[in-house]
N, C-alpha and C positions, 0 to 999 in steps of 0.2 A: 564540492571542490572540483575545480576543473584545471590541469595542470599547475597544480599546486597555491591555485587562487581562489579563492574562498569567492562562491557565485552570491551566497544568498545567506545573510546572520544565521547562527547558529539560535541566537533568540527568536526568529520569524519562523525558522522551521520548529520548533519548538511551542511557540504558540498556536502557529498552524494546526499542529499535532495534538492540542489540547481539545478533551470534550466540550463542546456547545453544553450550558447549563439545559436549556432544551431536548437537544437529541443527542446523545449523550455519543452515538457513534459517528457525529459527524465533527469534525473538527473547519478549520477556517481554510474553503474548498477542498476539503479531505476528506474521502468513508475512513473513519478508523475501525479496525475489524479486530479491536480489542476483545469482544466479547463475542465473537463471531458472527453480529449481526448483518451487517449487506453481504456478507459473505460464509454462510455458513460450513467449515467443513474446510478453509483455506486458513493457514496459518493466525494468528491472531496478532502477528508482530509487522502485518502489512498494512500498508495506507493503498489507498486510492483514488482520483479522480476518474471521474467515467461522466459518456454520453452518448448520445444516441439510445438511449432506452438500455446502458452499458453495453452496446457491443465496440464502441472504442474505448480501450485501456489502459490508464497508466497505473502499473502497479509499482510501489516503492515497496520492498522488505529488509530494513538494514540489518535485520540478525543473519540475515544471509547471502548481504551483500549485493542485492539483486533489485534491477530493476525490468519492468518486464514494459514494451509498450505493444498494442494491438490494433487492428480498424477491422472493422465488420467482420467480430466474433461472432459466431451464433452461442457460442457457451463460453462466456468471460471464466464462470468459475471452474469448471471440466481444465480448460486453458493452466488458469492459476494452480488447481493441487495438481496437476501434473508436470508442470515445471519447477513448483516448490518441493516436488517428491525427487525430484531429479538435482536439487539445490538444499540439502539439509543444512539444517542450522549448525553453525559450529559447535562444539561442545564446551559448555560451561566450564572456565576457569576458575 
């Protein structure tokens, strides 16, 4: 959503965000770091697109409301749990 206008279906982000029967943590141009695999040690409620061998970053974490973008990281994930330590998840309702 962008000033109250819906950018992109809630269905596309949605499928987007679904496991590849394949590789289970990639979703449709997504890392999903559900089981903390491309991303060991970084929240597990975050997506991602990366290149350049990941040091450019877009990280999405909706449990936290956060979106993080990067370019010529040397440590994408160092980057990520320390912004995500500084951005805790809200607490369960």
């Amino acid at each position: 959503m962008h000033d109250g206008d819906r950018i992109l279906s809630a269905d596309w982000v949605e499928q987007s965000w679904a496991p590849c029967p394949v590789k289970p943590e990639y979703g449709y141009l997504w890392w999903l770091n559900d089981d903390e695999v491309p991303w060991p040690g970084a929240p597990s409620s975050g997506r991602s697109a990366r290149g350049n061998a990941g040091r450019h970053l877009l990280w999405v974490d909706p449990a936290r409301d956060l979106v993080l973008a990067s370019h010529w990281t040397e440590d994408p994930l160092g980057l990520i749990k320390d912004v995500t330590r500084v951005t805790p998840s809200p607490p369960s309702t």
